[in-house]
C-alpha positions, 0 to 999 in steps of 0.5 A: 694380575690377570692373565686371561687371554680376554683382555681387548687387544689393540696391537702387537706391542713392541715386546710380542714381536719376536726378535729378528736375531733369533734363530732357534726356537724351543718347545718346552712344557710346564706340567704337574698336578691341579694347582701347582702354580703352572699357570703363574710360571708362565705367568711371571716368565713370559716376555709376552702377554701370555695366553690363558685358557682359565675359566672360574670353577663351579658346581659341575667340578664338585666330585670330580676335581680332586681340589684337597689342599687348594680349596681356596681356587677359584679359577682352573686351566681348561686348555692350555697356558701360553708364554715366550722366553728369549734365553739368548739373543738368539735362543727362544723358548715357547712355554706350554702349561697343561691343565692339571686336572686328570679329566683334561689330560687327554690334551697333554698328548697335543701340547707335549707333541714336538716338545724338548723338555719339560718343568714339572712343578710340585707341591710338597703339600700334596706330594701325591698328585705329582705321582701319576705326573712324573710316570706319564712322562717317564712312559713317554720318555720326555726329559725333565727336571722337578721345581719345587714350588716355594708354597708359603703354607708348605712345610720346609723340606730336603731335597734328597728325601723329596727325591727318595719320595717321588723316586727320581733317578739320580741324574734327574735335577730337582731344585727350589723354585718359586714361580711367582718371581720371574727370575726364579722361574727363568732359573728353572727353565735354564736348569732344563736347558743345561739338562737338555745339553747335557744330555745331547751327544757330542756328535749332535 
């Protein structure tokens, strides 16, 4: 399915129109390391034609995009991913997905500006790359929860000894997920919801 934002489009369709009943809007971003499957989360999950900024790989990224483990990729994030969710009637959420190379970084101070929360994806495959993600996150005290992206070529794992790994507190959810499938993708973007609760005052 192709999901660049090239497409000729002829009109809002019925399903781009925001909800008249919806009264509360979310900002959350999904972020992680260069091909994690962030693009093909919002991908799944939007109700709306999402938006993408990916432009096909060349010669000019040889040397600087460390690609180790998804040499296969063709096409790379060099903006940002666009999607809606409607959780409830009432609740929406706008999905933000950041491009995963280090050199394009620099755009997530934007993209993370107002946001709530934010999915990181992993690949167990590359463990590493996830690394820098989470300590950027941390510095800049923004809530997350850790999806585990279901790759079929990655090895099974343990969850507890995936967070040992990545050193996550204890309160901090970690869980399966597989972003090809809109439900599991929903599921994880309700996980960070319950999170966000849970961790707002009563008072609030």
């Amino acid at each position: 399915m192709d999901f660049k934002s090239s497409d000729t489009i002829t009109g809002p369709r019925s399903e781009d129109v925001l909800p008249d009943t919806a009264t509360a809007a979310v900002k959350v971003v999904i972020v992680g390391g260069f091909g994690v499957g962030k693009t093909t989360m919002v991908g799944s999950v939007s109700e709306i034609r999402p938006l993408t900024t990916e432009e096909t790989m060349t010669q000019a990224g040889v040397g600087v995009d460390d690609n180790r483990g998804v040499e296969s990729k063709t096409a790379t994030t060099v903006a940002m991913d666009f999607g809606r969710i409607s959780i409830t009637d009432q609740l929406v959420l706008y999905l933000f997905g950041t491009p995963g190379q280090e050199r394009f970084w620099f755009l997530w101070n934007g993209l993370f500006e107002g946001a709530l929360g934010a999915v990181v994806l992993v690949d167990t495959r590359r463990l590493e790359v996830s690394f820098d993600v989470i300590g950027r996150l941390e510095e800049r005290g923004v809530p997350f929860v850790v999806a585990i992206n279901s790759f079929p070529e990655a090895p099974r794992h343990n969850l507890d000894d995936l967070r040992r790994a990545l050193d996550l507190p204890d309160h901090v959810p970690i869980f399966d997920c597989d972003a090809r499938y809109r439900e599991s993708s929903r599921d994880a973007l309700m996980t960070l919801m319950r999170y966000l609760h849970e961790m707002t005052p009563a008072t609030a």
